[in-house]
C-alpha positions in Angstrom: 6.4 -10.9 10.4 2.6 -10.9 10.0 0.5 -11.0 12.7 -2.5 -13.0 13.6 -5.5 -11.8 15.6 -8.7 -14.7 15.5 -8.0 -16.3 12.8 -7.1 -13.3 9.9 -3.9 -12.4 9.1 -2.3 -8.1 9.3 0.9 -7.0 7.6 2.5 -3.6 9.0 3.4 -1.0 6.5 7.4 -1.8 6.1 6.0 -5.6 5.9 3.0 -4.4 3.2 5.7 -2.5 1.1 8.0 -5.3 1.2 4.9 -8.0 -0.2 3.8 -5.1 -3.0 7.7 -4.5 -4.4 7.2 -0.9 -3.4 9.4 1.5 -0.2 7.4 2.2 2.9 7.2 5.9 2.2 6.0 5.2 -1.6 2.8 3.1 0.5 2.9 5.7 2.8 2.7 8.4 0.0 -0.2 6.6 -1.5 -2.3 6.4 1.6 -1.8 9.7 2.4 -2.9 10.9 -1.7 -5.8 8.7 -1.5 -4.6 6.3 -4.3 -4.4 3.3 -1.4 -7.0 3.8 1.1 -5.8 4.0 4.8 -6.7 1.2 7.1 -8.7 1.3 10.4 -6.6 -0.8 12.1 -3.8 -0.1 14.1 -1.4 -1.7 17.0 -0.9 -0.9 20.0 1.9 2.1 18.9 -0.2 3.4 16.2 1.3 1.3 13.5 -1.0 0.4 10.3 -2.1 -2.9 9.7 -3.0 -4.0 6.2 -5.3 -6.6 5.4 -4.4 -9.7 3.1 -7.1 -8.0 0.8 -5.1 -4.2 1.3 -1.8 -5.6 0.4 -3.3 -7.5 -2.8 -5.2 -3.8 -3.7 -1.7 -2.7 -2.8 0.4 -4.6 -5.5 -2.8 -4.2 -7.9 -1.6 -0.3 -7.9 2.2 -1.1 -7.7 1.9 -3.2 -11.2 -0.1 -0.4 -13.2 2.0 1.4 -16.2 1.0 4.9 -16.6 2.1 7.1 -19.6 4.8 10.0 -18.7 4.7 13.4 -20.1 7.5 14.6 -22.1 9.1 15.9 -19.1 9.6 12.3 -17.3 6.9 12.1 -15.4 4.0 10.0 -14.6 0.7 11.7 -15.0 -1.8 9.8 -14.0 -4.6 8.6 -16.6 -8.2 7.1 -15.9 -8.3 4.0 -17.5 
């Protein structure tokens, strides 16, 4: 459930994940590579809280095709 703090709306990761079509530890995996960047904000136990703008950035990177290497792969290309 999203929370609401004066007026703007915060997703936690599970809940971010969920919105992008993605698992928590895929997000978390992207945060921690620096593909997604990490979000200042946190709760009270330390939990992320995405922005409406971090989850859209969020399912921008879930919907991009890469090209795989022979082996299986995704390598990932500048576009």
């Amino acid at each position: 459930m999203p929370i609401r703090v004066n007026g703007a709306t915060y997703y936690r990761t599970a809940e971010a994940a969920r919105i992008a079509g993605v698992s928590r530890s895929t997000l978390l995996r992207w945060v921690e590579s620096g593909i997604i960047e990490d979000t200042p904000r946190r709760d009270r136990r330390g939990w992320r809280l995405f922005t409406e703008d971090a989850v859209k950035k969020i399912k921008v990177e879930a919907s991009k095709i890469e090209e795989s290497d022979r082996g299986g792969r995704a390598s990932r290309q500048p576009w």
